[in-house]
Each structure stands twice: as C-alpha cells, then as structure tokens.
N, C-alpha and C positions, 0 to 999 in steps of 0.2 A: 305250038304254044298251048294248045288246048289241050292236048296231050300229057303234059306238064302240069297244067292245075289239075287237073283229073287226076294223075299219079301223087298229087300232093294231098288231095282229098281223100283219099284211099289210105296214105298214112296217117294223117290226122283221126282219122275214123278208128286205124287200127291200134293207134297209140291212146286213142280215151278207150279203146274196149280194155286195153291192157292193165291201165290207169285204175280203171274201176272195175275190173275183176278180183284183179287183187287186191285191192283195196276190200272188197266184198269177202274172199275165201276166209282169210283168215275170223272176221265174225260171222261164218257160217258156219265154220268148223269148231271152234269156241265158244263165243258170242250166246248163241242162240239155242245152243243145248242146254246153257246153265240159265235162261230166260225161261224157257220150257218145260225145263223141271225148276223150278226154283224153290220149291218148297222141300224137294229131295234135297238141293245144296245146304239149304240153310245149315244142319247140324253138319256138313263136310266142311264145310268152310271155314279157312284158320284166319285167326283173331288176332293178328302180332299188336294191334295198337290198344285192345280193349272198347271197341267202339259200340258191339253187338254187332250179332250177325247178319240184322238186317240194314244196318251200314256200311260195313265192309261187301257186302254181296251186290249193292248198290254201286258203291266204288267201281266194283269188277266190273260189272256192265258199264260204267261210263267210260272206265277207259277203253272199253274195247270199243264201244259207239264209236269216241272221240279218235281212237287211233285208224278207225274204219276211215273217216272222213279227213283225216290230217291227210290220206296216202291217195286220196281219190282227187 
C-alpha cells in the first residue's frame, strides 16, 4: 500500500511538471521576446482595431500572460 501512494505521488508530481511546462514554453518562446524588445515591436506591430501601438502591443502580452496561466 505504500508503494501505491508513492507511485501516485510520482504521477501527480509528473503531471503538474507537464502542466506547467507547457504552460510556460509557449510564453517563453513568444511572450517574452516581444516583452524584451518591445520598443523594436512597437512600429512591427499591426493595428487592425486603430487603438495605437502601444495598446495593441499591451493586448498581445496579456493574452499571452493570461493564456500562460489559463493552461497551468
């Protein structure tokens, strides 16, 4: 029986590393390059609503925060 909680813990452990890796890769591959340069983006970044670039560029980061953390 102990054997059994042990082999359960071992999954639970490996299913939140899962959880939150990938949760994590994709705003580390995205995310965080257009955080870092963000004053290179400004003028790359398309405008379809008219908001300015530095609300639209804002947007793009939240959604990527919020979709980080919806999958985590």
């Amino acid at each position: 029986m102990n054997a059994s909680r042990r082999d359960e813990r071992v999954q639970d452990f490996a299913l939140l590393f899962l959880r939150v890796s990938s949760s994590l890769f994709p705003l580390w591959m995205r995310g965080l390059p257009k955080l870092l340069n963000y004053s290179a983006q400004l003028p790359v970044i398309k405008d379809p609503f008219h908001l300015g670039a530095n609300v639209t560029l804002t947007q793009a980061f939240t959604v990527r925060f919020a979709g980080a953390l919806r999958y985590a």
